[in-house]
C-alpha positions, 0 to 999 in steps of 0.5 A: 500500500502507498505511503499516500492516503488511498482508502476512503474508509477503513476499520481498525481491530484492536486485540491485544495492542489496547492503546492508541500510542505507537500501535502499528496497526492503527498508524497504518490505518490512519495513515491509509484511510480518510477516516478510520472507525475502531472496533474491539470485540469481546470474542464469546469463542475466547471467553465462552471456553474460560474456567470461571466467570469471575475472570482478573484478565477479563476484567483488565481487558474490560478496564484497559477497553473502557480507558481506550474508548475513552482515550479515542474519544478525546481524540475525536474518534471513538471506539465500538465495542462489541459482543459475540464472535469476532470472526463473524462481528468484523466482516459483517460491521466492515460491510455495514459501515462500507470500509475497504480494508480491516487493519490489525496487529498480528497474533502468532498463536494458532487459534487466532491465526485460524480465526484472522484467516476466516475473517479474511475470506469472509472478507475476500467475498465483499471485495474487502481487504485485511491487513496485519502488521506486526506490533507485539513483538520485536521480531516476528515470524522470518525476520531473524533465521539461521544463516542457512534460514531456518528457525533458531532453536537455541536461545542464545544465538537467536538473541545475539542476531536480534541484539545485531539488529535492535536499533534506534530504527526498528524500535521508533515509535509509529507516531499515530497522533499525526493522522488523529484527524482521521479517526471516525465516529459511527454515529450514536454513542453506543455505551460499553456493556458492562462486566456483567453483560458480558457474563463475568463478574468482578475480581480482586484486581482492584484489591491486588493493586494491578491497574488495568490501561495505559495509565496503569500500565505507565504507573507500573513502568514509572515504578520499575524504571526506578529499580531496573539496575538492580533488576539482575540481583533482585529479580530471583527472589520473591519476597522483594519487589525485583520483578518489572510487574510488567508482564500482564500489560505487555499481554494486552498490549496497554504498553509498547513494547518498542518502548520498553526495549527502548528504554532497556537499550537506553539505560546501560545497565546490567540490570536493563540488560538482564530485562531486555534479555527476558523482553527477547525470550519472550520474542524467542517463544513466539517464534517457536509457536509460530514455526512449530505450531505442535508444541501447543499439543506435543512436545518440542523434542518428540522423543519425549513424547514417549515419557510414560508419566505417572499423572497420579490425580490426588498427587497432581490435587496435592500440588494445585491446592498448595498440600505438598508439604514443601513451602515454597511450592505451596506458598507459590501455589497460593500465590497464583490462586489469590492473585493471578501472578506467580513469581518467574523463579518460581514457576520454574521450581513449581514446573520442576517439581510437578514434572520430575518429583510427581511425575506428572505430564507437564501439559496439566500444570500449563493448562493449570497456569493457563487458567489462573495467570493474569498474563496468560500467553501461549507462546510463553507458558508453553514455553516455559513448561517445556523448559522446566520439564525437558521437553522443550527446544533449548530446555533445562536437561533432563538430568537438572532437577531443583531441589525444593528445599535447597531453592527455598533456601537459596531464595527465600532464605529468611522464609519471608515469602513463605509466611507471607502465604502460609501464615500457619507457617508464621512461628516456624523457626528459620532453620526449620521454614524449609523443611518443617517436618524435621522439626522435633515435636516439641518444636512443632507443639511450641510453633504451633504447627504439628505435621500432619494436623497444622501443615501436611507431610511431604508428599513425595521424598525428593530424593526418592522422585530425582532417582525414579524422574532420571530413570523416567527421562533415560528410559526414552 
């Protein structure tokens, strides 16, 4: 398409990139088209397959969509939202409002691009255009390949050939306020449905301090650019504030993530080098989904397919309702059940432990995460499940095994984390908050958590489950 105004009418998309500043899609939209309508569309496919109806990430979409509205309201535009099936609400508003062309942002999971391909040829059928741009990553699909242009499956070298090619260039914002003139108005002011119109109820998103939007999403930057050089000391142990916090508004898109790298590059730190490290791995993951679309179902390395887990249920109930008798897996079980988020040292070691102590297949703990994590994301929870259990391209071996006694220690070794989620914990001495069950029982009687009755017996012996989960993995 021209550099040059060449469309009459045009519609915009929104997914997951809900912000009006730097959006790919949008700039070449308004860019393209004299007036530009706007549309988001709380997908009843997405949210009809939910657990539950009392949803954290729905609401944040709910917030970030009310915020955006607004927003394109200010600017002149507006924004229509809609309930039902995307792959049907976009061709038929495309064809009642006579648009040319739908724009959006790429999504690389499966299902969505599944679902961009019937709207496109549902499209196709009106003499209506589709285009995607790429907005949520920094690299995307066949822009960085091997020398001899196949997929990196390696992490390290794929992250020298993107910090090769990550400049002021690739990562300028695309400066949609210059064409705000073109954004359209529908007609009416439709209202926005409510939460409950759209059959979910409110959360404790609020009550957890996780502020939906871009304005929620530049509080979150504004307070992590004041730790960020210490991010790489800090950000393994999850009883301090080392983490970014970031992660959900970089699902939803409430943040740039041009600007984030950005800033990353600017600040020279060892500690902004360790975050565009993560911001890269998360790249890393997408192109794996994209080019080996299998993972969603299978493992990386098929070989590994034929691991015969055990998958006991009242093991697998165990460790989702934080009863395995270690700390620091149930304090981070608790974690992710009382607030959506899980701390990233933390899921490695929760993974491990579902995978090589309990033998359990690694599928059932992503679906777990996939339930209950604020910032769900295909690319990267399948990812790091794959990771954790050994499956996975550029994994943790199959012989490396946390200890969760050790890492509790390691990490958390005053126990502040763990008390924080299990309070029947809270007069554990420190020496014994790692493994209270080789508390003398007059200690336990004194602390007032008596194994078996106060806090449950291990369910497994780690050093039994290492010797059976090697012997597991050498087996294929």
């Amino acid at each position: 398409m021209s550099a040059a105004q060449s469309l009459d009418k045009a519609l915009f998309w929104f997914r997951r990139d809900l912000r009006v500043a730097d959006n790919a899609g949008l700039y070449h939209a308004l860019k393209s088209a004299a007036g530009v309508y706007c549309v988001f569309v709380f997908d009843r496919d997405i949210l009809n397959a939910l657990p539950g109806k009392s949803d954290r990430r729905v609401e944040f979409i709910h917030g970030s969509v009310l915020e955006l509205q607004k927003s394109l309201r200010a600017t002149g535009g507006d924004l229509i939202v809609h309930h039902g099936r995307a792959r049907e609400v976009i061709p038929n508003l495309a064809t009642a409002l006579r648009v040319a062309a739908v724009f959006s942002n790429e999504d690389y999971e499966p299902a969505a691009i599944e679902r961009d391909r019937a709207v496109e040829s549902s499209l196709k059928k009106t003499g209506i255009a589709f285009h995607a741009f790429k907005d949520q990553a920094l690299f995307a699909k066949d822009e960085v390949l091997t020398q001899a242009g196949t997929p990196f499956t390696v992490f390290t070298p794929y992250k020298n050939a993107c910090l090769k090619r990550l400049d002021a260039f690739c990562l300028q914002p695309y400066p949609t306020e210059k064409y705000f003139s073109r954004l359209a108005r529908s007609g009416k002011k439709a209202p926005m449905p409510a939460l409950a119109e759209i059959g979910f109820k409110a959360t404790n998103l609020k009550a957890l301090g996780i502020k939906p939007g871009v304005n929620g999403a530049l509080e979150a930057l504004d307070d992590f650019l004041e730790r960020i050089d210490r991010y790489r000391e800090a950000r393994d142990f999850p009883a301090v504030r080392g983490v970014s916090y970031l992660s959900v508004h970089n699902r939803f898109g409430t943040v740039s993530i041009r600007r984030l790298a950005r800033l990353a590059l600017e600040r020279r730190s060892a500690g902004a080098d360790s975050w565009l490290n993560e911001l890269i791995w998360r790249d890393f993951y997408f192109q794996i989904l994209y080019h080996f679309p299998h993972v969603t179902d299978s493992a990386f390395k098929s070989k590994y397919d034929k691991l015969f887990f055990k998958n006991n249920r009242l093991l697998f109930s165990a460790w989702r309702e934080a009863c395995t008798g270690y700390p620091l897996i149930d304090a981070a079980m608790r974690q992710i059940t009382q607030s959506g988020f899980m701390h990233n040292r933390l899921r490695m070691i929760v993974a491990s432990f579902l995978t090589k102590d309990l033998l359990i297949d690694w599928r059932w703990g992503e679906k777990y995460f996939a339930d209950h994590l604020n910032d769900f994301d295909l690319a990267a929870n399948n990812g790091g499940w794959q990771w954790a259990a050994s499956t996975g391209c550029d994994a943790q071996p199959y012989f490396r095994i946390f200890n969760p006694v050790s890492q509790s220690q390691r990490f958390d070794a005053q126990g502040k984390f763990i008390r924080r989620y299990l309070p029947e914990l809270a007069k554990v001495p420190d020496k014994f908050i790692h493994a209270p069950w080789t508390m003398p029982p007059l200690e336990q009687q004194l602390a007032g958590c008596v194994i078996g009755r106060d806090y449950p017996a291990p369910i497994v012996d780690h050093d039994v489950a290492r010797h059976e989960a090697l012997a597991l993995y050498k087996s294929v």
